[in-house]
C-alpha positions in Angstrom: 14.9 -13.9 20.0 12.0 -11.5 20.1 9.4 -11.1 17.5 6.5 -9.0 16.8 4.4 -7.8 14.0 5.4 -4.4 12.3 2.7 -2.6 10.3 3.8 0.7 8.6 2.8 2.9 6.6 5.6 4.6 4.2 5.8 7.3 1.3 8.8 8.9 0.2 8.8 12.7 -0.3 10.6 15.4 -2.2 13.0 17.5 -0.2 11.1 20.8 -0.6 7.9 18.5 1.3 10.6 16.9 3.4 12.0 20.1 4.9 8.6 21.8 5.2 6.9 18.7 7.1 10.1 18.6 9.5 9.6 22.0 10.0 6.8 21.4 11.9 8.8 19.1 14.7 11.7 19.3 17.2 13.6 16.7 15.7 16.9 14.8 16.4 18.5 12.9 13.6 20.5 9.8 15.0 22.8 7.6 12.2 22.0 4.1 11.7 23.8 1.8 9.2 21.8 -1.1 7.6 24.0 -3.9 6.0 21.7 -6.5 4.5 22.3 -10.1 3.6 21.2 -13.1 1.4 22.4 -16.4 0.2 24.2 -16.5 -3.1 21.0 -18.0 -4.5 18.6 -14.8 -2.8 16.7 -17.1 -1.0 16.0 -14.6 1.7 14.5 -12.6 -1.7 12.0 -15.5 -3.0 10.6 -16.3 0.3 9.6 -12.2 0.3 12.1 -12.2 3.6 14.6 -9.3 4.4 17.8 -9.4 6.5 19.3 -6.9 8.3 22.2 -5.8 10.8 21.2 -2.0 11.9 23.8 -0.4 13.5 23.0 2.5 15.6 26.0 4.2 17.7 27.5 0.9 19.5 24.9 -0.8 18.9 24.1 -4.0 16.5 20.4 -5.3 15.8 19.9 -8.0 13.7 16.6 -8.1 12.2 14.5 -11.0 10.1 11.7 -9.9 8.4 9.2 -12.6 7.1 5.5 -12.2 5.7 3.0 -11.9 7.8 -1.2 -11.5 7.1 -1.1 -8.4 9.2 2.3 -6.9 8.4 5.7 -8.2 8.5 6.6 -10.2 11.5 10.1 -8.9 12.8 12.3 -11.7 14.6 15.5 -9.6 16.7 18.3 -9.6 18.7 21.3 -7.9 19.4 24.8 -9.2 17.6 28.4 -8.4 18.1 29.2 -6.7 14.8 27.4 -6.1 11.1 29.6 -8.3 9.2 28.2 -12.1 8.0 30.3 -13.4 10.4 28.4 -11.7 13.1 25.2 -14.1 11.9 26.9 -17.2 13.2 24.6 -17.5 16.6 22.7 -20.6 17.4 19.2 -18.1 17.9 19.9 -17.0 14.1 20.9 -20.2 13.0 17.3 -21.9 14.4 15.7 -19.1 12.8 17.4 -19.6 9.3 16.8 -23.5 10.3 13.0 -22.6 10.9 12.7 -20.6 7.7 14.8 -23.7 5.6 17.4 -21.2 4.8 20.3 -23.1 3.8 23.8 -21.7 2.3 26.1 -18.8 3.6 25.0 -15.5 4.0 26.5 -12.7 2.7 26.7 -8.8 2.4 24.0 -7.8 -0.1 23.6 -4.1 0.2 24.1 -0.9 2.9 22.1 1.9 3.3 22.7 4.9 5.8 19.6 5.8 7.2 19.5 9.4 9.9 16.5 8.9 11.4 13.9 11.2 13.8 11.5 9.7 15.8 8.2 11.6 17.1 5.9 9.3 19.7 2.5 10.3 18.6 -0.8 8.7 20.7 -1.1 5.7 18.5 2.4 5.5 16.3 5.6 6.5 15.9 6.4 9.2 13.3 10.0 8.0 11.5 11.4 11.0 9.7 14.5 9.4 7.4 17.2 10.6 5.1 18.8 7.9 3.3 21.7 7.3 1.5 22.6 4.3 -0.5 24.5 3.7 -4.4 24.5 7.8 -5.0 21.4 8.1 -4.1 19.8 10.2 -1.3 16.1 10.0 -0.7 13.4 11.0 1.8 10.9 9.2 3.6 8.3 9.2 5.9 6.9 6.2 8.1 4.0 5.9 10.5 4.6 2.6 12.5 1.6 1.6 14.4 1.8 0.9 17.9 -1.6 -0.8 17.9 -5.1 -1.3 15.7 -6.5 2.3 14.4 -7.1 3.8 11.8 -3.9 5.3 10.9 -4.4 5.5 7.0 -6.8 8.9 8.1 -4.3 10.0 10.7 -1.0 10.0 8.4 -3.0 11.8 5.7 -3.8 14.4 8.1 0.0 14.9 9.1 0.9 14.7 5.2 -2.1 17.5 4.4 0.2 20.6 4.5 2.6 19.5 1.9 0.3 18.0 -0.5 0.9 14.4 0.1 -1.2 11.6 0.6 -0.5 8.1 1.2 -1.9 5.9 -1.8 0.5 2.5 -1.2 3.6 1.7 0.6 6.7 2.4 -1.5 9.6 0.1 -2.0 10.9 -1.0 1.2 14.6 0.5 1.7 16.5 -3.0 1.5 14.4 -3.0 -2.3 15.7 0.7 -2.7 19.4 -0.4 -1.6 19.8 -3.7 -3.1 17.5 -2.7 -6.3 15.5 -6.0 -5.4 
C-alpha cells in the first residue's frame, strides 16, 4: 500500500466565479465516483479518518485518510470494485488492523466528482463539479507537490474573481455524508 502526505488547499466557489476562473484554462473534465464507507458505529468518523473507493473510468482507488501534523496522510491501492465487499484484502485489512478499526464496513455516502487537472510549477490546480443528495457545488483545490508558499500563490490565481482563501472548507466526504 502506498502512502504519502496530501496538503491542500480548498474553497468552494459560486458558479458565476467557477465559470469565469475556468475560463481562463484548457480544461478536460474526467468523471470520478467516490463511494465512502464507515463502521455502523462511525469509527472511521471519531478517529477524524475518511474512506474512500474513487472510481475513475475502469479504474478503482481505494483511499484511507488519517491525520497527519502536516496534512492528511493518504494510504492507497487499487481494488477490484467500489462496493464493501471490494475492502476485503489483506493490505486493507492490516491497515484497518493498524488503525484498531474493528466491525464491517459499509456504504456511507457517494458523490460524483468531474474533475480538471492543471500541473502548475509547484501544485496541481483541481477544478471540480460535484454532485451528491441534490446538491451540485463548485470547488477549487491547490494540492501541493512540495513545501512553498502556496497560500500567496492560490490567492493570486483566485484574484480575478474576487476570492481568497481564508480556511479549508468541509472536505467532500463531510459535504456528501453531512459529517
Amino acid at each position: 500500500m502506498k502512502s504519502n502526505v496530501e496538503t491542500e488547499l480548498k474553497i468552494l466557489l459560486t458558479e458565476d466565479q467557477f465559470k469565469t476562473l475556468c475560463a481562463s484554462y484548457d480544461l478536460t473534465f474526467v468523471k470520478q465516483v467516490n463511494t465512502y464507507f464507515d463502521t455502523e458505529d462511525d469509527q472511521l468518523k471519531k478517529m477524524k479518518c475518511s474512506m474512500r473507493i474513487r472510481q475513475k473510468e475502469n479504474t478503482y482507488l481505494f483511499t484511507c485518510k488519517t491525520p497527519d501534523i502536516n496534512g492528511r496522510n493518504e494510504h492507497e491501492c487499487y481494488v477490484h470494485g467500489n462496493s464493501a465487499g471490494d475492502l476485503n484484502t489483506p493490505e486493507i485489512h492490516q491497515l484497518l488492523s493498524e488503525l484498531g478499526i474493528h466491525g464491517e464496513l459499509h456504504q456511507i455516502g457517494e458523490l460524483t466528482t468531474y474533475r480538471a487537472v492543471i500541473e502548475l510549477p509547484d501544485a496541481e490546480l483541481c477544478f471540480d463539479i460535484n454532485e451528491y443528495n441534490n446538491t451540485k457545488d463548485y470547488e477549487i483545490e491547490y494540492e501541493y507537490k512540495h513545501p512553498h508558499n502556496g497560500i500567496a500563490q492560490f490567492n493570486e490565481i483566485l484574484k480575478p474573481i474576487g476570492a481568497a482563501y481564508t480556511k479549508n472548507c468541509k472536505s467532500k466526504i463531510a459535504r456528501a455524508c453531512q459529517r
